[in-house]
C-alpha positions as CSV (number, residue, x, y, z in Angstrom):
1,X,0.0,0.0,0.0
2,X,1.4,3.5,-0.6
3,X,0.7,6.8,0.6
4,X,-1.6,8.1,-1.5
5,X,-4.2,4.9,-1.4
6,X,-7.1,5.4,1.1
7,X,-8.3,2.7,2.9
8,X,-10.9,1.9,5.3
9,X,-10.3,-0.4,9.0
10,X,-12.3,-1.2,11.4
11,X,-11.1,0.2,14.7
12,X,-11.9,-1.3,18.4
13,X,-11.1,0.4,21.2
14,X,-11.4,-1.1,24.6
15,X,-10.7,0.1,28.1
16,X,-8.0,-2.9,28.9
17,X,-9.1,-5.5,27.5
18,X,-7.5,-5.6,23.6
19,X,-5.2,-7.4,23.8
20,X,-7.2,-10.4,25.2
21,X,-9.8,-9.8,22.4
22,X,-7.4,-9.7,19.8
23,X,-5.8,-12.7,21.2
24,X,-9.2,-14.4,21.9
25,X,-10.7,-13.1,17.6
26,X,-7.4,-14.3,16.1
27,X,-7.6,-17.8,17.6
28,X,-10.9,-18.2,16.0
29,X,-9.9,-17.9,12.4
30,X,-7.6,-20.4,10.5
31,X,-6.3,-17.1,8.8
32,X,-5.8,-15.3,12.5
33,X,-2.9,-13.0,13.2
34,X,-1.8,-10.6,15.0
35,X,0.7,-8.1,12.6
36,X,1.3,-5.7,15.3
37,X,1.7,-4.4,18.5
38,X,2.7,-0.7,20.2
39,X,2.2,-1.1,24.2
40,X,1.4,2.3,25.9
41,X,4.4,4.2,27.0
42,X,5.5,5.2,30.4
43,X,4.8,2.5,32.0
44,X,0.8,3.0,31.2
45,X,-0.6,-0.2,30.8
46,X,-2.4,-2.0,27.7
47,X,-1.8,-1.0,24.0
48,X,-1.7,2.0,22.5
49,X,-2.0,0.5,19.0
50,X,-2.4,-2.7,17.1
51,X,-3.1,-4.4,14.2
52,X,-4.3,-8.0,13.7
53,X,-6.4,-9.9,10.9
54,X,-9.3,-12.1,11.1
55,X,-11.4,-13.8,7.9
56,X,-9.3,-12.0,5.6
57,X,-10.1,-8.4,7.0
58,X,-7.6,-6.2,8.9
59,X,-8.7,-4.5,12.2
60,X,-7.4,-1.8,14.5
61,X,-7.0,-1.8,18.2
62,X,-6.0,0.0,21.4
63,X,-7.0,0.6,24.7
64,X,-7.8,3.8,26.0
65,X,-6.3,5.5,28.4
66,X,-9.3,7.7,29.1
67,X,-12.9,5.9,30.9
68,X,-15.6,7.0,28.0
69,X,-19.2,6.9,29.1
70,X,-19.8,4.9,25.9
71,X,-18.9,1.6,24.7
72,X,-19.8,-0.7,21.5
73,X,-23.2,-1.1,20.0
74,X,-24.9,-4.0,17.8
75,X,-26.2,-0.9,15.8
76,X,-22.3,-1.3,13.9
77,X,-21.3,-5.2,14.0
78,X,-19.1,-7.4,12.6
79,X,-20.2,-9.8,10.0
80,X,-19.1,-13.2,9.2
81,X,-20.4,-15.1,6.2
82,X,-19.4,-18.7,7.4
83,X,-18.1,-21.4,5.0
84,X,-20.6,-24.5,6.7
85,X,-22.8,-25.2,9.2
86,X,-20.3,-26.2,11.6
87,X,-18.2,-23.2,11.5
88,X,-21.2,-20.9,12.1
89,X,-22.0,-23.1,15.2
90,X,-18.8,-23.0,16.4
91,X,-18.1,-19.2,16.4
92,X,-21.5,-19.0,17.6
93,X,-20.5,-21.0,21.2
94,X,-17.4,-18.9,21.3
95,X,-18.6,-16.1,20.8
96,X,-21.6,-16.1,23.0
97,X,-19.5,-17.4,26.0
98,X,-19.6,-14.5,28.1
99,X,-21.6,-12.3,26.1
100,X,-25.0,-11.8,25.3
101,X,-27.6,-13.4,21.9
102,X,-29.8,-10.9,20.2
103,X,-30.6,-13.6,18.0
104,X,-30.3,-17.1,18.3
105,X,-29.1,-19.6,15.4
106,X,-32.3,-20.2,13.1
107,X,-33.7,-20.1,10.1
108,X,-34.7,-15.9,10.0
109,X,-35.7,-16.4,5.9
110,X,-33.2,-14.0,4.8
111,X,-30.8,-16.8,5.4
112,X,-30.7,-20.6,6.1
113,X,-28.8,-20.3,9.6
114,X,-28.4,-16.8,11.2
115,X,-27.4,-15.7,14.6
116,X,-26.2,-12.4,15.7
117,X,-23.9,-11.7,19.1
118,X,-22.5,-9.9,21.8
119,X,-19.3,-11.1,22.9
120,X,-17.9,-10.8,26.1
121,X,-16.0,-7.7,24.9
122,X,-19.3,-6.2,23.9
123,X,-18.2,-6.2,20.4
124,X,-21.3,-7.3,18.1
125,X,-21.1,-10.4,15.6
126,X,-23.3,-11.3,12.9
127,X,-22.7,-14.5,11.5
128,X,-24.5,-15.9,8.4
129,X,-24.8,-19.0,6.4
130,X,-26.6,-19.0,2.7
């Protein structure tokens, strides 16, 4: 990538907890990785900044140093259109562990098996099978 291309990435910020997510998201996806990491400085703990891939799509990280009154919503998720059955059950159990369904695996008629999640993060997942 040069300079001059724009490009658009998702960025989570959490309040401590990123670099457990981005441990916990990469070890999800056969593709996972983390690319990179810049802790805080001055001895202030978590990351300032990191970068780490999941399902082919790059994502942005920190943790802020700063307690907002705010946090994620499902109104902006992340959406996963899964290979097979058994991989949209399978993020499904992990990522519900902890978190929170808005919608449970099922038939919805848009699609053959939906579900949609809150993870234990609060980060929302959508994750779809045709």
């Amino acid at each position: 990538m040069t300079a001059a291309e724009t490009t658009l990435t998702p960025f989570l910020m959490f309040e401590g907890a990123a670099t457990e997510a981005m441990n916990f998201y990469v070890s999800l996806f056969d593709d996972g990785e983390i690319l990179t990491v810049t802790p805080h400085q001055g001895g202030q703990p978590g990351v300032q900044l990191a970068e780490f891939r999941v399902a082919g799509q790059r994502l942005l990280c920190s943790d802020s140093a700063v307690n907002h009154a705010f946090t994620f919503t499902p109104s902006l998720s992340l959406f996963v259109q899964c290979k097979n059955d058994a991989e949209l059950t399978r993020l499904h159990a992990a990522l519900a562990d902890g978190g929170k369904e808005l919608m449970p695996p099922a038939d919805y008629g848009f699609s053959t098996r939906f579900t949609w999640v809150n993870d234990r993060f609060g980060v929302s997942w959508q994750l779809n099978l045709q």
